[in-house]
PLY file of the C-alpha trace (Angstrom):
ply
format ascii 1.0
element vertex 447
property float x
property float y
property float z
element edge 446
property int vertex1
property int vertex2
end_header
6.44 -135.89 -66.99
10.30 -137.01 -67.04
12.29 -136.80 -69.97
16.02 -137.98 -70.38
18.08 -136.06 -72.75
21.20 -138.09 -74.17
20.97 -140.08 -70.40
21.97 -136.71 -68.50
18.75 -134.77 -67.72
15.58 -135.10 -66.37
13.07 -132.90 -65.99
9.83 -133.63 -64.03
6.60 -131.25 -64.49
3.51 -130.86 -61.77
0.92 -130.57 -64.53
-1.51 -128.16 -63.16
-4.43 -129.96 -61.02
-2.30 -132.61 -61.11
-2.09 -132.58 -57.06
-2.24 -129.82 -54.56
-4.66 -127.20 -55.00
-6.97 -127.66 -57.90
-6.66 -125.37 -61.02
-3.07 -123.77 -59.58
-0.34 -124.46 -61.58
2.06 -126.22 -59.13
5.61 -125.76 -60.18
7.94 -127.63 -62.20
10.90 -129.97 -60.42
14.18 -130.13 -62.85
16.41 -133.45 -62.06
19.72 -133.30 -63.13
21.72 -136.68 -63.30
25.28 -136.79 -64.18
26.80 -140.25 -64.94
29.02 -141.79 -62.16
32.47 -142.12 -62.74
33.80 -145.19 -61.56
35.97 -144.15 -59.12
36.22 -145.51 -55.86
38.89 -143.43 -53.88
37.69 -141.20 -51.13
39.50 -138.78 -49.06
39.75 -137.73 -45.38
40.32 -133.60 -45.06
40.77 -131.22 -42.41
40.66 -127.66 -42.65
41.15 -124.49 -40.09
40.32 -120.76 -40.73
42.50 -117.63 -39.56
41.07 -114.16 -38.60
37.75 -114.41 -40.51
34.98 -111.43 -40.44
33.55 -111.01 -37.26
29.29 -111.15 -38.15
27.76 -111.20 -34.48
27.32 -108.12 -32.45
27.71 -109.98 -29.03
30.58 -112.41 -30.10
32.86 -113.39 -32.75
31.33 -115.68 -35.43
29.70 -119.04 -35.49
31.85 -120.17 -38.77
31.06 -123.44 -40.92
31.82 -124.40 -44.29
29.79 -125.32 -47.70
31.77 -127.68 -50.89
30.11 -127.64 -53.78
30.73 -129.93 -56.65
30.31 -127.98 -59.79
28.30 -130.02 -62.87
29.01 -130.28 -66.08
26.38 -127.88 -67.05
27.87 -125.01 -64.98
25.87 -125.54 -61.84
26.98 -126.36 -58.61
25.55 -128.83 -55.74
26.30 -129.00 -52.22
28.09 -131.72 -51.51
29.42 -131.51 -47.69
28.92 -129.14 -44.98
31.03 -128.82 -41.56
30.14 -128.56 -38.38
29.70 -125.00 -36.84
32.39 -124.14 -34.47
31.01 -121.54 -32.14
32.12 -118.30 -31.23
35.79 -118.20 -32.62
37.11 -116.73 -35.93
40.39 -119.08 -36.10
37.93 -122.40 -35.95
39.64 -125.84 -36.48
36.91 -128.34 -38.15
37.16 -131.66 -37.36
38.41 -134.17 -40.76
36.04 -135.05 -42.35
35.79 -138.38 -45.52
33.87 -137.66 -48.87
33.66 -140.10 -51.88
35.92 -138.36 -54.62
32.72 -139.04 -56.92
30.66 -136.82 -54.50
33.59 -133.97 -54.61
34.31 -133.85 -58.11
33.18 -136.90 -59.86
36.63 -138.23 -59.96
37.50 -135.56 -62.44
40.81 -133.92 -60.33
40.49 -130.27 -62.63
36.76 -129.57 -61.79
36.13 -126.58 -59.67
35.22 -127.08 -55.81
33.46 -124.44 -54.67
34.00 -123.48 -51.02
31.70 -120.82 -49.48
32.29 -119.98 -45.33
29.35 -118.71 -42.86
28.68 -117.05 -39.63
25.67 -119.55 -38.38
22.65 -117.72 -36.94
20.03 -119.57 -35.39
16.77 -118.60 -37.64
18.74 -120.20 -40.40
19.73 -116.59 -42.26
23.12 -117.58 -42.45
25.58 -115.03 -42.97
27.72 -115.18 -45.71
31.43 -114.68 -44.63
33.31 -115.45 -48.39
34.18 -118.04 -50.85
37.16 -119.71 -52.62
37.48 -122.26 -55.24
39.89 -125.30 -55.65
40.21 -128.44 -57.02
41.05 -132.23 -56.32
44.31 -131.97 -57.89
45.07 -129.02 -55.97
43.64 -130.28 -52.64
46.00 -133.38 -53.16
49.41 -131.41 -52.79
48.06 -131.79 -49.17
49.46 -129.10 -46.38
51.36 -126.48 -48.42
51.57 -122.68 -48.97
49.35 -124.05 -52.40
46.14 -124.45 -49.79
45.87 -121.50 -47.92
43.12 -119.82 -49.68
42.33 -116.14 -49.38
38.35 -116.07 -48.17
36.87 -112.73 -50.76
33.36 -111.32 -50.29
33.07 -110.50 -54.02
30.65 -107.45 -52.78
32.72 -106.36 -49.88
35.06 -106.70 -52.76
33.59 -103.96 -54.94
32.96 -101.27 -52.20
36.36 -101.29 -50.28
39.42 -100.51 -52.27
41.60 -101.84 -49.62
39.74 -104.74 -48.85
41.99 -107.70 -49.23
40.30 -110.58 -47.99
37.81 -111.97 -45.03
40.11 -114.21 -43.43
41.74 -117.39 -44.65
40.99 -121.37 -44.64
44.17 -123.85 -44.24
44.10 -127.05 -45.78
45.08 -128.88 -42.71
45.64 -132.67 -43.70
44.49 -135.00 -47.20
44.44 -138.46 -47.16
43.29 -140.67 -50.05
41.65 -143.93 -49.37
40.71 -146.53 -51.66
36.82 -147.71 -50.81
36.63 -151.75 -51.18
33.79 -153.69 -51.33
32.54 -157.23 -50.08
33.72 -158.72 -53.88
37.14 -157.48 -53.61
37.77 -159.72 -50.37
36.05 -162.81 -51.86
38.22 -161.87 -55.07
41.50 -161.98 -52.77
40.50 -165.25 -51.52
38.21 -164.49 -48.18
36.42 -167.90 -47.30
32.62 -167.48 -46.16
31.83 -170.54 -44.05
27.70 -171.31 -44.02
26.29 -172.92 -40.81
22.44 -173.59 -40.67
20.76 -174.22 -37.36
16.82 -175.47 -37.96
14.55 -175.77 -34.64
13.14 -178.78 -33.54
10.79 -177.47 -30.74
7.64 -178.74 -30.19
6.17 -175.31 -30.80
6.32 -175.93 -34.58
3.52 -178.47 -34.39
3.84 -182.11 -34.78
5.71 -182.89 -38.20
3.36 -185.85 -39.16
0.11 -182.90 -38.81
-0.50 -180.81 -42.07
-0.76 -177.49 -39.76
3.15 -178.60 -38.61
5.44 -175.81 -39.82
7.59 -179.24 -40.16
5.21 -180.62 -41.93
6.51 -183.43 -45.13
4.56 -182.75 -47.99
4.70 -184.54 -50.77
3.26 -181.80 -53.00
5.13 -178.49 -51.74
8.13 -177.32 -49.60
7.36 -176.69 -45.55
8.23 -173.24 -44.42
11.86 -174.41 -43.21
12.65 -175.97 -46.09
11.61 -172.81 -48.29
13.70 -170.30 -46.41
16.68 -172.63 -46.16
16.44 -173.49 -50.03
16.15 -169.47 -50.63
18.74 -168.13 -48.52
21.20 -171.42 -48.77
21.23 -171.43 -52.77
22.35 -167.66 -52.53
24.76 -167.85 -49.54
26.83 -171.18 -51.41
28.04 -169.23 -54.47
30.11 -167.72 -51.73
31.34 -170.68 -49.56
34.36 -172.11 -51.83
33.96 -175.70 -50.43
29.80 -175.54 -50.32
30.27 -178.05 -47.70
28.06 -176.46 -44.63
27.69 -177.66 -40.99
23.99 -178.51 -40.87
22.82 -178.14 -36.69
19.66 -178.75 -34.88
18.15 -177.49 -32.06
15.65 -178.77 -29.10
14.78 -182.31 -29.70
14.97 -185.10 -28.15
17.53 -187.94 -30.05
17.24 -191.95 -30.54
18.28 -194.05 -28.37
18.18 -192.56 -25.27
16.05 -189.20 -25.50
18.15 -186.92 -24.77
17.49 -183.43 -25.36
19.89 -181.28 -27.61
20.49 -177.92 -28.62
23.09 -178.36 -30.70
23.00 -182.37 -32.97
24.21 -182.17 -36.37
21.36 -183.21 -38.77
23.38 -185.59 -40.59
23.67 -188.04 -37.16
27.62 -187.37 -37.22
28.53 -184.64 -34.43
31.92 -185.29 -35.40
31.32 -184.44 -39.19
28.46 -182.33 -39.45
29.54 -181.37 -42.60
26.46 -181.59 -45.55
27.65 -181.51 -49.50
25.30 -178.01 -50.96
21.72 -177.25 -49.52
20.71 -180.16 -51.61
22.51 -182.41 -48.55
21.50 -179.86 -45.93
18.12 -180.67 -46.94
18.19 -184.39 -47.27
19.87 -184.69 -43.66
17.10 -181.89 -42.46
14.24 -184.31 -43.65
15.78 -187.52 -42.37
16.15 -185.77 -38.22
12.44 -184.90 -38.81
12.21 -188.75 -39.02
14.22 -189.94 -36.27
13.99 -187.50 -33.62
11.25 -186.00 -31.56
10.32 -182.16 -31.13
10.91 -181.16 -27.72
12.73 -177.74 -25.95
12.95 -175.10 -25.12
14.26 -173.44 -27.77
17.47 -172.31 -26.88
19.39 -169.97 -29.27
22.77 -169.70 -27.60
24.58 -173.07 -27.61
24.21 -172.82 -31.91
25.43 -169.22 -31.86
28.77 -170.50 -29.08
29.33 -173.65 -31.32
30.10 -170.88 -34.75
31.59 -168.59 -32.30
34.32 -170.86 -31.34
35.21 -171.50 -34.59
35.42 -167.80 -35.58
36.74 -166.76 -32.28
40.26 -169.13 -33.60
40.34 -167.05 -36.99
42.37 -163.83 -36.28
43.84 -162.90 -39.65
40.59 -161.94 -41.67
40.83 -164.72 -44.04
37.48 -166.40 -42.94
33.83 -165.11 -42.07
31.84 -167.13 -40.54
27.34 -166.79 -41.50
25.24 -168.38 -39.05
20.93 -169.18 -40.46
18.86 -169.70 -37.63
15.90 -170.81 -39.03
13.18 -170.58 -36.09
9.11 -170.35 -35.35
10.24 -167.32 -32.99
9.65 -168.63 -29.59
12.46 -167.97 -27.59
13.61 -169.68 -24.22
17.39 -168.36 -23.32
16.81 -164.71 -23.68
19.59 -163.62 -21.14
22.50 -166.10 -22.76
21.18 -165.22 -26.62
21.68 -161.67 -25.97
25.50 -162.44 -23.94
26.35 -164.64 -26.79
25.68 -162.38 -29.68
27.61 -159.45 -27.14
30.67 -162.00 -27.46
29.94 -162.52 -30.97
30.01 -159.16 -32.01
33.73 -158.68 -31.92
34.34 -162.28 -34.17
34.23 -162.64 -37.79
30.65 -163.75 -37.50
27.13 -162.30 -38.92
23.83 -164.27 -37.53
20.52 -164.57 -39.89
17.38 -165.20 -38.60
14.35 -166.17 -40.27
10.97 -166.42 -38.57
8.48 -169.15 -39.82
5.07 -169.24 -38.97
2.36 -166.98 -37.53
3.67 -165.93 -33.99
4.95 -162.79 -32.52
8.59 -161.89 -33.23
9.20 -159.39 -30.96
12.71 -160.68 -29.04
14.15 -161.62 -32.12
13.45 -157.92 -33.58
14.96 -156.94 -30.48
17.55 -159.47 -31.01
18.10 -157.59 -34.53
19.48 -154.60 -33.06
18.37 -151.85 -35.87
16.61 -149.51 -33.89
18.67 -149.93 -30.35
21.76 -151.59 -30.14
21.97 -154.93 -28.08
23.18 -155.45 -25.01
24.16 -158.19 -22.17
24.93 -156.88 -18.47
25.97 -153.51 -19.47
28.37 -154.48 -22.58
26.96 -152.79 -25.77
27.85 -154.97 -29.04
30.32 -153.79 -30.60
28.26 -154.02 -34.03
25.00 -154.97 -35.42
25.86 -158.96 -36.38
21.78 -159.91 -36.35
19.59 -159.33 -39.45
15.73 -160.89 -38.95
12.97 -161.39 -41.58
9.79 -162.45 -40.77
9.14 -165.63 -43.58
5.59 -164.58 -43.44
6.20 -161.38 -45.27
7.55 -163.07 -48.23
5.05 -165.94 -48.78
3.33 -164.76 -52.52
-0.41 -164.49 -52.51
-0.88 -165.91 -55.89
1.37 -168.96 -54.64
4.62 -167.95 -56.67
7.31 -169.66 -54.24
9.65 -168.47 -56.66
9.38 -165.05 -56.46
8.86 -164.72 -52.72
12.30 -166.57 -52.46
13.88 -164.40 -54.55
12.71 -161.28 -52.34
13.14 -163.41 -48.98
16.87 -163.88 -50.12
17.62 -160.29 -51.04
16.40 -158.86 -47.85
18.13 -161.59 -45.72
21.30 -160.73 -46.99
21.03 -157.22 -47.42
22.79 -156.38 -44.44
25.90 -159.28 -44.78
28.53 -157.26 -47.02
27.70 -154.21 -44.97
28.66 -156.21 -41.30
31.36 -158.16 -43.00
33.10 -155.08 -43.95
32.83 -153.07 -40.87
35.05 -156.17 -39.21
37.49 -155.91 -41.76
37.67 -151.75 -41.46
37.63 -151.84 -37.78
41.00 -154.53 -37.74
42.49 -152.71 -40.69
42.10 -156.32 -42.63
42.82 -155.42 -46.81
42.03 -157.56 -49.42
44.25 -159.82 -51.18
44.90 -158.97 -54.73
42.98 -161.27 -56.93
44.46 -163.92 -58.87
45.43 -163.75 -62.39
42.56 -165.23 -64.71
43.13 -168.58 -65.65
45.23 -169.33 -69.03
43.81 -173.17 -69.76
47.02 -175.28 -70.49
48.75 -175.22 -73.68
47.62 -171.55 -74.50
50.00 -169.10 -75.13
49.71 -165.89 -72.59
49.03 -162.88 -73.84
51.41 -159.92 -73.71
51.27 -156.18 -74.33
53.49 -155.02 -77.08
0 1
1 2
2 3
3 4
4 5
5 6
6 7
7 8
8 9
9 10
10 11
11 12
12 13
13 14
14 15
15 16
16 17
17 18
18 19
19 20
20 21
21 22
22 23
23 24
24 25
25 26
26 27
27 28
28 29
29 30
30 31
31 32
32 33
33 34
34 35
35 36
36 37
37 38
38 39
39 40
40 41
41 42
42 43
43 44
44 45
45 46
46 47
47 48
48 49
49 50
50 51
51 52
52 53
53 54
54 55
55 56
56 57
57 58
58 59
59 60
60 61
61 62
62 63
63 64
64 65
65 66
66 67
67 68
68 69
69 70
70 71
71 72
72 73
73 74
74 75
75 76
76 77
77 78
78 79
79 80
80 81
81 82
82 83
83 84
84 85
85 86
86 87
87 88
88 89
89 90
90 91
91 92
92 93
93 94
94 95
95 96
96 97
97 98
98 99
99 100
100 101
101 102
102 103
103 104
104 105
105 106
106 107
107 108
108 109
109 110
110 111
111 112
112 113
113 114
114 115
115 116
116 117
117 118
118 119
119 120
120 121
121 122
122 123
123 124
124 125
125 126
126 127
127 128
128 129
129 130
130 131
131 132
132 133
133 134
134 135
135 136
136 137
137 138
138 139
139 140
140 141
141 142
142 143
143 144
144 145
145 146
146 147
147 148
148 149
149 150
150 151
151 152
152 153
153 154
154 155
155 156
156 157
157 158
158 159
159 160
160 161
161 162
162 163
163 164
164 165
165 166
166 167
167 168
168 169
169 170
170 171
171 172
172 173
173 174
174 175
175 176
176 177
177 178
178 179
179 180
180 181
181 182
182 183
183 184
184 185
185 186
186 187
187 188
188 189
189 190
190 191
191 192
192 193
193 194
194 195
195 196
196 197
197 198
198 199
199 200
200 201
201 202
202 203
203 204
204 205
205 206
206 207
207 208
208 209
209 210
210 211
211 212
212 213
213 214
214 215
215 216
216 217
217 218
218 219
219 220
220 221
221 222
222 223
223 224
224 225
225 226
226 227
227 228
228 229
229 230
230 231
231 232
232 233
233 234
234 235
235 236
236 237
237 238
238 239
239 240
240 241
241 242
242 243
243 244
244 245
245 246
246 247
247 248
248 249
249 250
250 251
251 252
252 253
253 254
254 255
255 256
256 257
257 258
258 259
259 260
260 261
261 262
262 263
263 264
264 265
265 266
266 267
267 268
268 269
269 270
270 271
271 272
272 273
273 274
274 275
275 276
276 277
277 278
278 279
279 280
280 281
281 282
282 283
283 284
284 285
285 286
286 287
287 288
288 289
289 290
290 291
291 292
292 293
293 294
294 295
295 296
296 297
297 298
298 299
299 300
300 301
301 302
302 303
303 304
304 305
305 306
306 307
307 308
308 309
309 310
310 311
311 312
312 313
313 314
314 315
315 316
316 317
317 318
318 319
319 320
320 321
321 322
322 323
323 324
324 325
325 326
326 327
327 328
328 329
329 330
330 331
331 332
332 333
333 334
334 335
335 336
336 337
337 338
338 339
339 340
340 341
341 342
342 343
343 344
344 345
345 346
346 347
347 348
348 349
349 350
350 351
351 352
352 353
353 354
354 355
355 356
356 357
357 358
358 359
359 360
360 361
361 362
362 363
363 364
364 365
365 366
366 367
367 368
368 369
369 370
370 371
371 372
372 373
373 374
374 375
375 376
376 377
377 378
378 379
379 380
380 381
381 382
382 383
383 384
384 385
385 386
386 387
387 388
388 389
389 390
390 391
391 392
392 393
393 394
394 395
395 396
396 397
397 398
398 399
399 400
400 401
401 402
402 403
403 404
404 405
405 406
406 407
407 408
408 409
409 410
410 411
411 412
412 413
413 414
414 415
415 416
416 417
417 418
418 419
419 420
420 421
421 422
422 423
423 424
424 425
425 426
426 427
427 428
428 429
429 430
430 431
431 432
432 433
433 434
434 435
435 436
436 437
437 438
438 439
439 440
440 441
441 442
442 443
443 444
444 445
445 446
C-alpha cells in the first residue's frame, strides 16, 4: 500500500502473505520523497585528512569518507562516498562532482553530515569520527573555516583529554552550472537532419507486397513509418527543416550506375528536401526511377555528414545522421573506421532496422556494451544509437503509438552524445534571446 502525505511521504506495506513466505508478516518499506529544488549547480570538492586514529593492528588505517544530506524530517541519507585510500592516516581523496540537489537540495544552511572510516574487508567498517558542515560553509572554499576537527562522540565521553581523531581539509570547491541539450538550442545551436534510406536489393522488390519498399496505397511501408516517426520529432529542432535526403545502393537512370550516396530528390547538388513531408515525396519518387541493387555500404553516407561536421569547429552546429536500413551490412571494416573518425565531430548517427533479419553488426555498430573500434583507435564516444523497427510495430495495428515509442527510444541517447561534445571542447551555450515584444507594444519594465 503507498500513501502520499501532502506530496512528501510514502510509505509502502508487505501485507502479510502478500509474497515471501506464506502467513509471515514480511516487513514494511517507508519511502521518503522530498521535492526537488530546481537547482542546477553542482560542485567539484577535494578533501585530505591529517593524523587520523590508527584502527588496524598490522598498519595504519584504510580511511574513506560518508556525506549525508540531512531531510527535512531530521533524517539523513547518504549521498556520496570516497574512495578508500589504503594504509595511510594523512589520505588525499581524489575531487570528486555532486549535484548541489543531491548535497543539500540547494538549500546552502542544511547540515552535511560527514562521517570518516577505517575500511575492513568483511564490510564492519570502523568508525573513525564525524563532522558536520554546510554548502554555504563548504563554499568559502580552502580556509582555516574548513578544517574540521574529526570527534568520536564516545571516545568523546570516556577520555577527558581527548580532543579529536584527526582532521579533514577542505582541499578545493568549485561550482559548476549543469546545462542541458535546451539551453544550447535556446542560445541558438543549429541541429542539421540528414536521412540516408537503403536501396539494396535485400529489401525485396518494391513493386512485391512482401517488399519492405513496398507502395501501398492503404498503409505506410516500414521506411516510410520510421522516417515519418523519428523525422517529425527530429525537425522541431532543425531551424531551417530543410534536410539532405540520401540514398544508398541502387542502381540510377540513364546509365545504371551504382551509388551509395544519390540524393533522393535527383539534385546531388541540392539535396536539400522542404520537412519530412518532401523527404518523403522525393523517397517515393527514387523508388520509381531507380533500381535496388548493392551492397549496402554504410560508410560513404556517414563520410558525406562527416565532412560537413568535420568544417564546424566552434560548436554552433550538430550534425544527426538516420540511417534507415534492413540490417545487412557489406563495408564492415570502413563503417566501423568511419564512425572512429566520426566520433571526435559534432555528429550523432541513428540507425533503425526494418524488417525481420538479424541485427547483430549494427548492435555491434551501437557501441553500448563495448566500445567501437577501427585498427586499434577506440572512439572517442558512443555517436551510434540502434532500434530494431520490429520492436515497435503495435500488435493491435496502432501505428500511432508504436511511433510515438519508436521516436522516444531513437532519440533517447541524442542530448546525452550532443552534450558530451560540447563538455569535452568546453563549448557554453549562448544566452537566449530576449522574448519577442510584437511591434508597436510598449516593453515592459520593473519599477
Amino acid at each position: 500500500m503507498i500513501g502520499v502525505e501532502n506530496g512528501h511521504e510514502c510509505v509502502v506495506s508487505a501485507h502479510p502473505g502478500s509474497s515471501g513466505i506464506s502467513g509471515k508478516k514480511c516487513g514494511t518499506i517507508i519511502v521518503k520523497a522530498e521535492e526537488l529544488n530546481n537547482c542546477r549547480e553542482s560542485v567539484m570538492m577535494q578533501f585530505c585528512g591529517n593524523k587520523l586514529d590508527k584502527k588496524d593492528f598490522f598498519g595504519k588505517s584504510d580511511p574513506f569518507l560518508v556525506f549525508y544530506r540531512s531531510n527535512e524530517d531530521g533524517t539523513f541519507t547518504i549521498c556520496h562516498k570516497t574512495e578508500v585510500i589504503k594504509n595511510t592516516l594523512n589520505p588525499v581523496w581524489q575531487a570528486f562532482k555532486i549535484p548541489v540537489r543531491a548535497l543539500c537540495n540547494g538549500d546552502y544552511d542544511r547540515t552535511i553530515k560527514v562521517e570518516v572510516y577505517d575500511w575492513d574487508r568483511d564490510g564492519s567498517h570502523d568508525f573513525i569520527g564525524e563532522f558536520s558542515t554546510s554548502y554555504r560553509e563548504l563554499s568559502r572554499g580552502q580556509s582555516q573555516f574548513n578544517v574540521y576537527e574529526v570527534v568520536n562522540p564516545k571516545k568523546k565521553g570516556k577520555k577527558k583529554k581527548y580532543l579529536n581523531s584527526g582532521t579533514v581539509t577542505l582541499l578545493s570547491f568549485l561550482v559548476d552550472m549543469e546545462v542541458t541539450f535546451l539551453d544550447y538550442i535556446k542560445g541558438g545551436t543549429q541541429i542539421n537532419f540528414t536521412v540516408a534510406i537503403d536501396f539494396t536489393a535485400s529489401n525485396g522488390n518494391p513493386a512485391q507486397p512482401t517488399s519492405l519498399h513496398y507502395m501501398s496505397p492503404y498503409q505506410l511501408n516500414a521506411y516510410a513509418m520510421a522516417l515519418k516517426a523519428v523525422g517529425e520529432i527530429i525537425q522541431d529542432y532543425d531551424s531551417d527543416k530543410m534536410f539532405p535526403a540520401l540514398g544508398f545502393g541502387a542502381k540510377l537512370p540513364p546509365e545504371g550506375r551504382v551509388s551509395h550516396e544519390f540524393a533522393l530528390n535527383g539534385n546531388p547538388q541540392n539535396p536539400y528536401c522542404a520537412g519530412i513531408e518532401g523527404v518523403m515525396e522525393a523517397y517515393y519518387q527514387s523508388l520509381k526511377s531507380v533500381q535496388l541493387y548493392g551492397p549496402t555500404n554504410f560508410s560513404p553516407v556517414i563520410n558525406h555528414v562527416a565532412r560537413y561536421a568535420a568544417s564546424v569547429k566552434d560548436g554552433s552546429q550538430y550534425f544527426v545522421l538516420l540511417i534507415i536500413t534492413d540490417g545487412v551490412i557489406s563495408d564492415m571494416a570502413q563503417t566501423k573506421e568511419s564512425i572512429v573518425n566520426a566520433s571526435c565531430m559534432p555528429m550523432s548517427i541513428i540507425i533503425v532496422g526494418v524488417g525481420p533479419a538479424e541485427f547483430d553488426a549494427m548492435v555491434e555498430l551501437d557501441g553500448d556494451e563495448i566500445r567501437i573500434s577501427s585498427r586499434g583507435r577506440f572512439a572517442e564516444r558512443d555517436i551510434v544509437q540502434f532500434v530494431p523497427f520490429r520492436d515497435y510495430i503495435d500488435r493491435t495495428g496502432n501505428h500511432i503509438l508504436s511511433m510515438a515509442r519508436l521516436a522516444k527510444d531513437v532519440l533517447a541517447e541524442i542530448p546525452d552524445q550532443f552534450l558530451s561534445y560540447m563538455r569535452t571542447r568546453g563549448f557554453k551555450p549562448s544566452p537566449a534571446p530576449p522574448p519577442y515584444t510584437p511591434p508597436g507594444q510598449p516593453l515592459q519594465t520593473q519599477i
